[in-house]
C-alpha positions in Angstrom: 0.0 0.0 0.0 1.4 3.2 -0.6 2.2 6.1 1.8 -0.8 8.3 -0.5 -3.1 5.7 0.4 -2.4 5.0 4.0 -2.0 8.7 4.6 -5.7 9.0 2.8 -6.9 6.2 4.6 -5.8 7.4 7.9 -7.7 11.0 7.1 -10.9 9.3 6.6 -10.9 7.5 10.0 -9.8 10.4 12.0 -12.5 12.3 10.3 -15.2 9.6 10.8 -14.1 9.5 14.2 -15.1 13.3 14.6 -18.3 12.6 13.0 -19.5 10.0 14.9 -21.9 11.5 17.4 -20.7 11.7 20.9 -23.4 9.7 22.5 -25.9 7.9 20.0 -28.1 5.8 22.3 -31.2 7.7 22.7 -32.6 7.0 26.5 -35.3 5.7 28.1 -35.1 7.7 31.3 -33.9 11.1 33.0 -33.5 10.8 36.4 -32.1 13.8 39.1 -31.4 13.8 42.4 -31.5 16.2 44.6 -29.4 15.3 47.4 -26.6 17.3 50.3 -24.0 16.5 51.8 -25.6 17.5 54.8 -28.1 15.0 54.6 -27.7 11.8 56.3 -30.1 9.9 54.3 -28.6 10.9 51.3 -25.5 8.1 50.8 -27.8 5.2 50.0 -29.6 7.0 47.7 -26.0 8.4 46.1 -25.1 5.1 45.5 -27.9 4.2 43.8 -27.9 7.0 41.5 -24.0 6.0 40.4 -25.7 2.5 39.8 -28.2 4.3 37.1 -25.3 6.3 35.7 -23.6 3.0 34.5 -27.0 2.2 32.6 -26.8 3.3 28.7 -29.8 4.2 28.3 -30.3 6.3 31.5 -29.0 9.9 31.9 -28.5 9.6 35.8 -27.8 13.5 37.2 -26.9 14.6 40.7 -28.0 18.0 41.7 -26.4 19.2 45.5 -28.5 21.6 46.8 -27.9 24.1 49.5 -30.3 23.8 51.8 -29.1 22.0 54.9 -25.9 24.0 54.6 -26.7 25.5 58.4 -26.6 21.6 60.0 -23.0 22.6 60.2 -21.1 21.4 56.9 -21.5 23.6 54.1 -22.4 21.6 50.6 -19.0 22.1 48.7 -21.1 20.8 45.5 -24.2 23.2 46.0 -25.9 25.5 44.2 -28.5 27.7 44.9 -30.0 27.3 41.6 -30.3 23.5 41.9 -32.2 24.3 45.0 -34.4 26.4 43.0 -34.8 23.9 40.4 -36.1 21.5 42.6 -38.1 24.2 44.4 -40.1 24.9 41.0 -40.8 21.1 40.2 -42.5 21.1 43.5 -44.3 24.1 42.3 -45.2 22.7 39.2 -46.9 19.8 41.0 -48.5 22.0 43.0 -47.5 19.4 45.9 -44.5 21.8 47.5 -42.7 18.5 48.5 -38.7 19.3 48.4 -36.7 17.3 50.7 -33.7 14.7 50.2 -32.7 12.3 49.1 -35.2 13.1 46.5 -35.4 11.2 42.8 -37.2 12.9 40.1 -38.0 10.9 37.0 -38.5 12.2 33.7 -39.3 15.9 34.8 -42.7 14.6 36.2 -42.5 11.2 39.1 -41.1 12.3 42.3 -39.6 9.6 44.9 -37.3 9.1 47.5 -33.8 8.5 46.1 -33.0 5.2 47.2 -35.9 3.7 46.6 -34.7 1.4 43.3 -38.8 -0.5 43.3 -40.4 3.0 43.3 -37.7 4.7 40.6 -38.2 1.6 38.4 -42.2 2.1 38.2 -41.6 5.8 37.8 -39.3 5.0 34.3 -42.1 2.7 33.3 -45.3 4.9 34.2 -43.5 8.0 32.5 -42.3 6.4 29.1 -46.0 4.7 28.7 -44.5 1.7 27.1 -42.0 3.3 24.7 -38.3 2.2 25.0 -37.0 5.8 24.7 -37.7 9.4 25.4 -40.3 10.4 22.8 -37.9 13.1 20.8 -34.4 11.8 19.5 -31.7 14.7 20.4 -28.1 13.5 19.0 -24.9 15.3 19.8 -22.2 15.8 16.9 -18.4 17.2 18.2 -16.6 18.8 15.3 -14.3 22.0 15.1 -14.6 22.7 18.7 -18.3 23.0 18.9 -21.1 20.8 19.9 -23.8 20.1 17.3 -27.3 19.7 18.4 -29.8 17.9 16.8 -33.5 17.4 17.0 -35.6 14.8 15.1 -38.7 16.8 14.3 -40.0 13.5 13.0 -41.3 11.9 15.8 -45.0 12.6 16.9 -45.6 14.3 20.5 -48.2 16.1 22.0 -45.8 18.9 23.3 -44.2 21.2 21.2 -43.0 23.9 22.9 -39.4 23.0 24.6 -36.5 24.5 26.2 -32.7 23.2 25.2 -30.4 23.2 27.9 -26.7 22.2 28.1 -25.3 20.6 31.7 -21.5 20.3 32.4 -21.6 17.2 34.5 -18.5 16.2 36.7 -18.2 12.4 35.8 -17.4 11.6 40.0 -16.2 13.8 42.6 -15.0 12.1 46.4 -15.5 14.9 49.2 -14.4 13.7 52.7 -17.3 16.0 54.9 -15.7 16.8 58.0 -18.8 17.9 60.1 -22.7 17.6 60.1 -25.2 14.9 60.0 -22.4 12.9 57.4 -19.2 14.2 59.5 -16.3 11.7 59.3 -17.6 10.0 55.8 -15.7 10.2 52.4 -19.1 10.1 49.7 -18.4 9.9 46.1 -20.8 11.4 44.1 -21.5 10.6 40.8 -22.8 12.7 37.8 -22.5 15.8 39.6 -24.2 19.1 37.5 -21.9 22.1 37.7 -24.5 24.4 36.2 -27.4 25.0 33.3 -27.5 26.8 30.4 -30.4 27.3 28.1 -29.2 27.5 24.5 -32.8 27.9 22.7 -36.4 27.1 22.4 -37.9 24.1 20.2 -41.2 24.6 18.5 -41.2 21.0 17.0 -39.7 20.2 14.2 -36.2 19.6 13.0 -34.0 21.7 15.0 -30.2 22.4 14.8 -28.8 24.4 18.2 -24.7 24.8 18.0 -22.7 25.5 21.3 -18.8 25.7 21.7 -17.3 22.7 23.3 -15.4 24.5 26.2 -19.0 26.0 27.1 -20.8 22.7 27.0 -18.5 21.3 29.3 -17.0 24.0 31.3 -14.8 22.7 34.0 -16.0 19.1 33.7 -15.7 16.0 32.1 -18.4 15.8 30.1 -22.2 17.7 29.6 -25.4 16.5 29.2 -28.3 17.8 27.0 -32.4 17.9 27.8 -35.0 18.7 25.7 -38.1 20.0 28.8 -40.6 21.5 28.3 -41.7 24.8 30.9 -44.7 26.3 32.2 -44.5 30.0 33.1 -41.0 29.0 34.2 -41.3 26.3 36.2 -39.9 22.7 34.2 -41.8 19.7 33.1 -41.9 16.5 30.9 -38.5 15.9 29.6 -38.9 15.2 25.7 -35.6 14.3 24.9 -31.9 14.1 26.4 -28.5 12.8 25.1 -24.9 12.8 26.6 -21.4 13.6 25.6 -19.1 10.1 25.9 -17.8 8.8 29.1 -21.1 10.2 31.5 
């Protein structure tokens, strides 16, 4: 073979390679938890969440919130707007439950976090027999930038979404040195750094493009949803993807 050819040959694998989107199983199930540091019935429900994250067809997402931060350990993972995002699910069930460990499935199902039976039912009441999320969203990297893709082709009541992009650390060990948890080393798995909304889907095809070093920030990797939102507050996820190694 000559040195033309293997040079061209090795061109069109690196370039496929780039192509290739940089998660293509489309999930079944979004699940977030909402759990502290400060919370001593948050471990087992920690550890099931990293169980869910090593499932390929489950986007498995921790959110720390802030809230038990006066117990005497401060969440070093917290963020007040993860607190508010759970706040406004609670509001958008009009049930005003926020606690942890807290599991919700699918934008809709809340349940306790470690309760594997109950977050099992929830996946299968919320995808109504289908064996993904109703929208496809796949993620192309290329040229330092994310591609974002919607598949306007499948049929769905809602049509009126919100795009978000979610730098996710892949697993971060804090040793908490006071509080209901002091003297424990918890890994947590998963772990959102932040949210950014890149754009609004009206149904359709839709193409959204973010830079790479935005999409994941300081993580390892990011994480997509497709949700819709009432007057603010979120709802159903449609449609999630993630980058490789989440």
């Amino acid at each position: 073979m000559g040195s033309r050819l293997k040079y061209y040959l090795a061109a069109v694998a690196v370039a496929a390679a780039v192509m290739q989107p940089a998660w293509a199983e489309p999930p079944r199930a979004v699940v977030e938890l909402f759990t502290s540091q400060g919370c001593s019935s948050c471990p087992p429900a920690d550890a099931v969440l990293a169980e869910l994250a090593g499932k390929p067809d489950i986007v498995a997402l921790s959110f720390p919130v802030n809230y038990w931060d006066y117990l005497g350990w401060k969440d070093t993972l917290a963020h007040a707007a993860f607190t508010e995002r759970q706040k406004s699910y609670a509001q958008a069930r009009s049930d005003r439950q926020v606690y942890t460990p807290q599991m919700i499935v699918n934008g809709t199902k809340p349940c306790i976090g470690s309760d594997r039976a109950r977050i099992e039912r929830s996946i299968q009441e919320t995808t109504a027999g289908r064996t993904h999320l109703p929208v496809d969203v796949e993620l192309k990297e290329q040229n330092g930038a994310v591609t974002i893709s919607i598949d306007g082709a499948v049929q769905t009541a809602a049509r009126d979404a919100e795009v978000w992009v979610l730098p996710v650390l892949r697993a971060k060990t804090v040793p908490i040195g006071r509080g209901e948890n002091g003297g424990r080393t918890v890994t947590y798995v998963n772990v959102v750094r932040g949210m950014t909304r890149v754009g609004e889907w009206r149904g359709g095809s839709a193409r959204f493009e973010v830079p790479l070093a935005a999409a994941r920030g300081d993580a390892d990797g990011y994480v997509v949803l497709l949700q819709t939102s009432t007057d603010d507050r979120p709802g159903v996820i449609l449609g999630a993807a993630k980058s490789r190694g989440l």
